[in-house]
C-alpha positions in Angstrom: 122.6 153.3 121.9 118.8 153.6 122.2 118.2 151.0 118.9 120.5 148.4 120.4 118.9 148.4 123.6 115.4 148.0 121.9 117.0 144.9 119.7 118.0 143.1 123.0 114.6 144.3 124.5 112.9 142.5 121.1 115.3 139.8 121.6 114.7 138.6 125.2 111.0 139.3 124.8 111.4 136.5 121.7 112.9 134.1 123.6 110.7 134.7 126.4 107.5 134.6 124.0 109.1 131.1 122.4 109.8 129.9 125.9 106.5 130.0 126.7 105.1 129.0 123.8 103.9 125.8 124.8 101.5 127.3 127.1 100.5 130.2 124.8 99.4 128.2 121.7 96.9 125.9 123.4 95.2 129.1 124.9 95.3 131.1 121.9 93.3 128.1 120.3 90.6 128.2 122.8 91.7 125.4 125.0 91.0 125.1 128.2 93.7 126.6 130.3 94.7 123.9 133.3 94.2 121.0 130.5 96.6 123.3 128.3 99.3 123.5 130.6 99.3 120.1 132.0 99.6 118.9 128.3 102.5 121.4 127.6 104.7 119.8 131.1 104.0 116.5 129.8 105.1 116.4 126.1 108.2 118.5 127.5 108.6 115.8 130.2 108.5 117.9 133.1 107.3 115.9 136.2 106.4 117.6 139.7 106.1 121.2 140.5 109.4 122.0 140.6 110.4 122.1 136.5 107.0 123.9 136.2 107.6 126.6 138.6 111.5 127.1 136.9 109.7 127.3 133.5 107.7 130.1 134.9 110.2 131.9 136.6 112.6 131.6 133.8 109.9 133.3 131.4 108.6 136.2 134.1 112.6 136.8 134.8 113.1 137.4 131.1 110.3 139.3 130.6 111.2 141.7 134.2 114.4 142.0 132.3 113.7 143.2 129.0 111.2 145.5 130.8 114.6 146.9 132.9 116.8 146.7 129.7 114.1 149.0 128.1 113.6 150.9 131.3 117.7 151.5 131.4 117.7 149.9 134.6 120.8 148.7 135.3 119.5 146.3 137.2 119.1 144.2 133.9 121.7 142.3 134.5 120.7 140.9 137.4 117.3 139.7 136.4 118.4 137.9 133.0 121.3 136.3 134.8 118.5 135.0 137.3 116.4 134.0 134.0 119.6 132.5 132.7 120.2 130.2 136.0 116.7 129.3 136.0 116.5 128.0 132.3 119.6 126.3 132.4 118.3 124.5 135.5 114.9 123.5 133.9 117.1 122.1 130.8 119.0 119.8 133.0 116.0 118.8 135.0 114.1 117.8 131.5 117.3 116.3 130.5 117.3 114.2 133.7 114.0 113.4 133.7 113.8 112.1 130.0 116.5 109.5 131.8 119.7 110.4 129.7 122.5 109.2 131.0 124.4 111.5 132.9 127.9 112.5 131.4 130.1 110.8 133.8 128.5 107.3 132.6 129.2 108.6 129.1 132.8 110.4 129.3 133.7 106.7 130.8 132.2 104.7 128.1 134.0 106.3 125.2 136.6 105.5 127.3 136.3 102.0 127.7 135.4 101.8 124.1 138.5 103.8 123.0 140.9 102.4 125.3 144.3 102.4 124.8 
């Protein structure tokens, strides 16, 4: 029981580590640290505060839960579930922002186009 819970503690620290890896590379490369960050929100197409704040809180609530997970907490759960809710939310904010089309516009397209 104690080497799976230090794989999932390895795994959520990985995705924790590659979700914030747009900040981390430009700092590890001696960048300077506000230009660094700014230049990470951009390529990813997060405008405002908000997405940057849920990218933040999505990587510190994965990393409080792998600390948990490793801890036995059982209060785990609750943290990556919180990490979870924040990440999807960033996701569909980036997704909004990039100016997809939402899938309402799209579920009625293909339906137009594939009429009956």
């Amino acid at each position: 029981m104690q080497i799976l819970r230090m794989v999932l503690v390895l795994a959520v620290v990985g995705y924790a580590g590659y979700l914030a890896w747009p900040f981390v590379s430009p700092l590890l490369e001696g960048a300077d640290p506000a230009a660094a960050v700014t230049r990470a929100f951009a390529e990813a197409g997060a405008e405002g505060v908000t997405p940057a704040l849920l990218w933040i809180g999505a990587v510190v609530l994965y990393l409080i839960a792998a600390a948990l997970l490793g801890a036995g907490n059982p209060r785990a759960v609750v943290a990556y579930f919180l990490g979870f809710m924040a990440d999807a939310v960033l996701r569909l904010a980036l997704e909004r922002s990039r100016g997809a089309p939402d899938v309402a516009a799209r579920s009625e397209a293909a339906l137009v186009e594939g009429g009956p």
